[in-house]
N, C-alpha and C positions, 0 to 999 in steps of 0.2 A: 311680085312677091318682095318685100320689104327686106330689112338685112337681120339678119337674127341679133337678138337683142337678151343680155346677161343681166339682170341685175342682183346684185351682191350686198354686204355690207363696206366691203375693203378689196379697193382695186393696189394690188403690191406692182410697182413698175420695175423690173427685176428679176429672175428668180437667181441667185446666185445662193452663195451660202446663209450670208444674211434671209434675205428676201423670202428661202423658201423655210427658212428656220420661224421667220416671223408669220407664214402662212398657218404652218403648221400647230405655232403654238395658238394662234385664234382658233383655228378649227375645234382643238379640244378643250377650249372654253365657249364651243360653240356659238362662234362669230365666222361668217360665212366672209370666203375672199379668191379672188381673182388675180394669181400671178401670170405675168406675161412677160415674156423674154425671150428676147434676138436666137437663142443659139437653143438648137434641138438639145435634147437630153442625152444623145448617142454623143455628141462631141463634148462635153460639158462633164461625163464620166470617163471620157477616152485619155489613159495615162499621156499622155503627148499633149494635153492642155493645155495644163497648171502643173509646172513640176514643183509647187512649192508646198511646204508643211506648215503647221497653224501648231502654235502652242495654248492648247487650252487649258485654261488656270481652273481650279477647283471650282470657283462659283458657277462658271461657264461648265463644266462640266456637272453640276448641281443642275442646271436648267434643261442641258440635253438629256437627264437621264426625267426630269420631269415630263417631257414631252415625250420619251419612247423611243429614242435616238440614241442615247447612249451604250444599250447592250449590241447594237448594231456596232459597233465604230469600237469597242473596247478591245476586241479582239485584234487588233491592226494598231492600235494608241500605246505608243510609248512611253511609259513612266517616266516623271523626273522628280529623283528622289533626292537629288544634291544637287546644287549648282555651283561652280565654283569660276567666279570673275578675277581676271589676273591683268596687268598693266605688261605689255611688251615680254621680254624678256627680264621681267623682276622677278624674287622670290615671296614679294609679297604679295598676298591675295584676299580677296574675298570669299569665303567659303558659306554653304547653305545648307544646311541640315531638316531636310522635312521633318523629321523627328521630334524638334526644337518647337515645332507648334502646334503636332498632333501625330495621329497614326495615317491620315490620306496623302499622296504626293504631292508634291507641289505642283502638279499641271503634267500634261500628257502630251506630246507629240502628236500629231494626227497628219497624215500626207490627205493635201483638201481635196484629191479626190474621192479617198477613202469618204470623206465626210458628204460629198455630193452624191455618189454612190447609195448610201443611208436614206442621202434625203428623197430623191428618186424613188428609189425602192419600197419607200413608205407612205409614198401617195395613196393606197389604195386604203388605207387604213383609215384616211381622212377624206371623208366622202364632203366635207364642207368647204373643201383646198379644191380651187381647178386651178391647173397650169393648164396655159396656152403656147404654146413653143413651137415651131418656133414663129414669132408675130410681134408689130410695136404698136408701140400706141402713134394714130397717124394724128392725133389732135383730140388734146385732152380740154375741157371744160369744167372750168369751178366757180360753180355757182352759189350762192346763196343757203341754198338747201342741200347740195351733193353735187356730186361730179359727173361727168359723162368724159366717156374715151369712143372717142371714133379709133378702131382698130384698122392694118396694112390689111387686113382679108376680108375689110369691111363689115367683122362684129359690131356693134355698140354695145360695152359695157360701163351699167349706172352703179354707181355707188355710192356711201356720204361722207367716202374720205379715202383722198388718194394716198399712195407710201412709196418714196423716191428712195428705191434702192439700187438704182441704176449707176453708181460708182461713180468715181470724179468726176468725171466729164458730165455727171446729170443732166440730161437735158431738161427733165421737168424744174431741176432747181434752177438753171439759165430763164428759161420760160417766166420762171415767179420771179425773179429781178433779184433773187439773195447774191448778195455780195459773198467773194470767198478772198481770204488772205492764202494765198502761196506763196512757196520758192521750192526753187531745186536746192539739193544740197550737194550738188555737183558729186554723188556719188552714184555706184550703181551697187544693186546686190548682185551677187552673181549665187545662184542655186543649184544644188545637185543631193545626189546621194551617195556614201562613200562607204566600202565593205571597208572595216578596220582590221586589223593584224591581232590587238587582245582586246576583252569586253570594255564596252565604254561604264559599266555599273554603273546603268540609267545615271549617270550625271552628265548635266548640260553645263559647257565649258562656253565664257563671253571672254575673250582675250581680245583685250583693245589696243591695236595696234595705230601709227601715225593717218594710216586712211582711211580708218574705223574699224567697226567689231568686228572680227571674224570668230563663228559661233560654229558648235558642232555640239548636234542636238540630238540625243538616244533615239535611234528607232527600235522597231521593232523588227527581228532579222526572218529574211527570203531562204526559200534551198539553197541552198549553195552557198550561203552569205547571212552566216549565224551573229557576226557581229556587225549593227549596221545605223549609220548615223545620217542624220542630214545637215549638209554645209549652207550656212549663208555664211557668205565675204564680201563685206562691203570694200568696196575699191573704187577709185577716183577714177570718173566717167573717159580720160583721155586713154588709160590703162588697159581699160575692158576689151577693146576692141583684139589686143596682142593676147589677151587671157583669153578669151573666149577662142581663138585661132588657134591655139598652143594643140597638141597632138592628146592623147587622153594619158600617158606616159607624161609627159612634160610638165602638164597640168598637175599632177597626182603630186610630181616632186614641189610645184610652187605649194602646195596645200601643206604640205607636210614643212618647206623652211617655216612656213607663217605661223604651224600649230606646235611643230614641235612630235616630241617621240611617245607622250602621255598614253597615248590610245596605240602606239606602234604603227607601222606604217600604212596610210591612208590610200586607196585606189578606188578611181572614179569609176563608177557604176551607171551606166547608162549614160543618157544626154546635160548638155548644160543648160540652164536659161540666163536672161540677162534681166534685169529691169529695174528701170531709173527710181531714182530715191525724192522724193518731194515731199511737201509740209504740205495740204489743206484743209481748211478751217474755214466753215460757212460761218458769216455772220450772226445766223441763225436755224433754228432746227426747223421751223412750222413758218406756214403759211396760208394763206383761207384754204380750207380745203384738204389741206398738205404739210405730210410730216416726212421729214430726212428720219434715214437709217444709216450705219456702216457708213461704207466708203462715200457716197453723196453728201455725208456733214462733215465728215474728218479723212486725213489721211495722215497718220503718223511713220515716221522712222520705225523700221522694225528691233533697233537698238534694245528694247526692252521684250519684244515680241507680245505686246498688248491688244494691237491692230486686230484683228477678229473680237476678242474680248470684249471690247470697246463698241465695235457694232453689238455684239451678243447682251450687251448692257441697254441700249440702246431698245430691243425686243424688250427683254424681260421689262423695263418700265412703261414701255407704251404698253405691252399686252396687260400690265396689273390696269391702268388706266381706262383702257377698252373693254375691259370684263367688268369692271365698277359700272361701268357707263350701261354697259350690255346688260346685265342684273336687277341695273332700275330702269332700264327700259327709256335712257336718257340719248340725246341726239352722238352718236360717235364720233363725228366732225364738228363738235362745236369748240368758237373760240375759246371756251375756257380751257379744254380738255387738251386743247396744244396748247398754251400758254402752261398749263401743268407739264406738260412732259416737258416744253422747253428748259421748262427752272429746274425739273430735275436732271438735267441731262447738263445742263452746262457746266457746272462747277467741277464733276466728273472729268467730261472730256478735257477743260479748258487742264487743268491739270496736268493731263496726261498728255496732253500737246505741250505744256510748257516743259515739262520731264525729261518727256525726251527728245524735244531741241536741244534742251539744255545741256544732256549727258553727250548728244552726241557733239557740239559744239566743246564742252569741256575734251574730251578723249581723244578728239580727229584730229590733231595739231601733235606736233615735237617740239615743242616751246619745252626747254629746260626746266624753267621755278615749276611751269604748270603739272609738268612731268612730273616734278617731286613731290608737288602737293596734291595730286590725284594719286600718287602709290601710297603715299601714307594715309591721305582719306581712307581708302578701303583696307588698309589693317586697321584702322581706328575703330571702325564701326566691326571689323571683325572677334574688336574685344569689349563691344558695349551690347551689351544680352538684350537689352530692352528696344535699343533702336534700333539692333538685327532685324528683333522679331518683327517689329515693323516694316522693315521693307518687304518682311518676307510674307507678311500678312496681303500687304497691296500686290504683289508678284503673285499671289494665288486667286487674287479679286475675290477676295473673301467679306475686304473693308473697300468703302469706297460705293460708287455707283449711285 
C-alpha cells in the first residue's frame, strides 16, 4: 500500500499565528491548503507557551473580523485608546489621542494565546483548511508546475505553491538559497503580566529608557486582578540573566523604579519569559514555488509593536493575489504572481525594518546632545496636528501595506 497522498492548492509550512491566519483566510475565498506544524495544538494553546501579547492595529484587526476571528478574540483584546511615549525621567511627552483620527481604537492588545486559541477553535468552520500537527515537511520539491512535500509520517502532500511561515530560522527559506541581513541588538525583552494598583485607562505607555523601551500595555483584567497590563522591558542581554533570577517581590520593585507611580504600584503576575531581540530581513519574499510570510521574511524590534501586523500585512496581500488568480482560473504559483506580491510587500516591510532600527538605535544610548534632541523631538511633533496624525495613522496600519 502506497503512502497516502494530499493534494491541495497551498501547502502553508507553519501553522503559528501567521500560518494559520493565512490558511484560514484562503479557505473562505475558497482556495484549498495544507498547514503543517512541528507542535500539537494542545501545547500551542497551553498558557506556559508563549507568554507574550501582540498589539493589533486597526487594519489588522479590520482583516480578523473579515475572516471570522475577530468576535472570537474581542472579548479577551484590550483597547488602546491613548498612548503616551515619554523620554526617561522628562516631563516632556508624546501623547496619542484615538479620538484625533476617529471613533475606533488605535489597536488592541491581544495575549497570542488568546489569538491561537480562536485560530484552533475555528477550524471546523473551514472545511478547506487541514492542519497536520503534529508533523514536518521531511523534503519538499519545487518543480516547474507545483510542489510536492514528502511529510516525517510519510504523507505526500502536492500543491502549486508552497508558504514559509516557519519563523527565522525557515528552513524552507535556508533550502531556496535567500540570503537574510541580521544582527542582534544585544538586548533582550523580558515579558510578563502585571496586576496594577489604579486603572491603566486603556493607555499604552513607551518610556524610553538608556537600555530601550520599557512598555506597559492595557489588558484586559482576570478575577481577582481588575486592573491588568502587559510588560515588555527591553534590557541589555548581560542584565537579564540577574532580572530574570530576581524573587517576583524584587522583580515587581525594579518594574516600578523604571515605570514610575503613573499606574501606582506594579506586581508581577504569574511567570517571566526572556527572549533575545534581533533585525531579520530576507533578501527577498518568493522564490519558484515559494512565498515568505511573518517571521520567515522579517524580524523587527518590538520598539513599535508592529511585528505581527507586518506578517498580517503580508496575508492580506498574498490572499487578494491568490483570489485574483483563483477567480480566473490562473496558475497560483506562477512567477508573475510572486513577483506581484514581492513588489507589494517590500516597500512596506523595508520601511518598517528601517523605523525601527532606527528608533531603537536613536533611544538606546544616554549620549547627552542626543538626549535633548529626542526629548524635544517628541514635544515637537506633539504640537504639529498633522504630522501627529500621521504617525498615528501608520501606528493603526490604517496607511501603508
Amino acid at each position: 500500500m502506497g503512502a497516502q497522498r494530499l493534494d491541495t492548492d497551498i501547502l502553508i509550512v507553519g501553522g503559528g499565528l501567521v500560518g494559520l491566519t493565512l490558511g484560514r483566510a484562503l479557505a473562505l475565498k475558497g482556495i484549498r491548503s495544507v498547514v503543517v506544524d512541528r507542535e500539537p495544538a494542545e501545547i500551542q494553546t497551553d498558557a506556559a507557551y508563549d507568554g507574550r501579547g501582540s498589539a493589533i492595529a486597526l487594519g489588522s484587526k479590520q482583516l480578523l473580523d473579515r475572516i471570522g476571528l475577530w468576535s472570537r478574540i474581542e472579548p479577551e483584546a484590550g483597547p488602546i485608546l491613548d498612548i503616551r511615549v515619554s523620554e526617561g525621567d522628562s516631563r516632556l511627552f508624546l501623547h496619542y489621542d484615538h479620538r484625533e483620527v476617529g471613533d475606533e481604537p488605535m489597536g488592541w492588545i491581544v495575549e497570542n494565546t488568546i489569538t491561537r486559541r480562536a485560530l484552533f477553535d475555528g477550524l471546523p468552520e473551514v472545511p478547506d483548511l487541514t492542519l497536520l500537527a503534529p508533523c514536518s515537511v521531511a523534503r519538499l520539491e519545487r518543480g516547474p508546475d507545483g510542489v510536492t512535500a514528502e511529510l516525517t509520517d510519510g504523507r505526500i502532500v502536492t500543491a502549486r505553491l508552497a508558504v514559509a511561515a516557519d519563523g527565522r530560522g525557515s528552513r524552507l527559506r535556508e533550502e531556496a538559497g535567500i540570503k537574510v541581513t541580521r544582527w542582534s541588538y544585544g538586548q533582550t525583552g523580558i515579558v510578563c503580566s502585571v496586576s496594577l494598583e489604579r486603572p491603566h485607562r486603556n493607555i499604552a505607555h513607551e518610556r524610553f529608557l538608556p537600555a530601550g523601551p520599557f512598555a506597559l500595555l492595557p489588558m484586559t483584567g482576570i478575577p481577582g486582578h481588575r486592573h491588568r497590563a502587559s510588560i515588555v522591558w527591553t534590557e541589555r542581554d548581560d542584565l537579564v540573566p540577574h532580572m530574570m533570577g530576581l524573587s517576583g517581590e524584587a522583580f515587581s520593585a525594579e518594574m516600578n523604579r523604571r515605570f514610575g507611580d503613573y499606574c501606582g504600584q506594579l506586581t508581577l503576575l504569574g511567570r517571566r519569559w526572556a527572549y533575545p531581540l534581533s533585525l531579520l530581513l530576507a533578501e527577498r519574499m518568493i522564490d519558484r514555488r515559494l512565498a515568505l510570510v511573518g517571521d520567515s521574511a522579517h524580524g523587527i524590534h518590538p520598539i513599535a509593536g508592529q511585528g505581527l501586523n507586518l506578517g498580517l500585512r503580508d496575508v492580506e496581500a498574498l490572499v487578494d493575489l491568490l483570489a485574483e488568480a483563483h477567480g480566473l482560473g490562473l496558475d497560483l504559483g506562477s512567477a508573475a504572481l510572486l513577483a506581484d506580491y514581492d513588489r507589494r510587500r517590500r516597500v512596506d516591510t523595508m520601511t518598517l525594518v528601517a523605523a525601527t532600527d532606527g528608533l531603537n538605535r536613536l533611544f538606546s544610548n544616554d549620549i547627552p546632545p542626543v538626549r535633548l534632541a529626542r526629548r524635544l523631538g517628541l514635544a515637537a511633533v506633539n504640537q504639529v496636528p498633522p504630522l501627529k496624525r500621521l504617525f498615528m495613522r501608520h501606528a493603526m496600519g490604517t496607511i501603508g501595506g
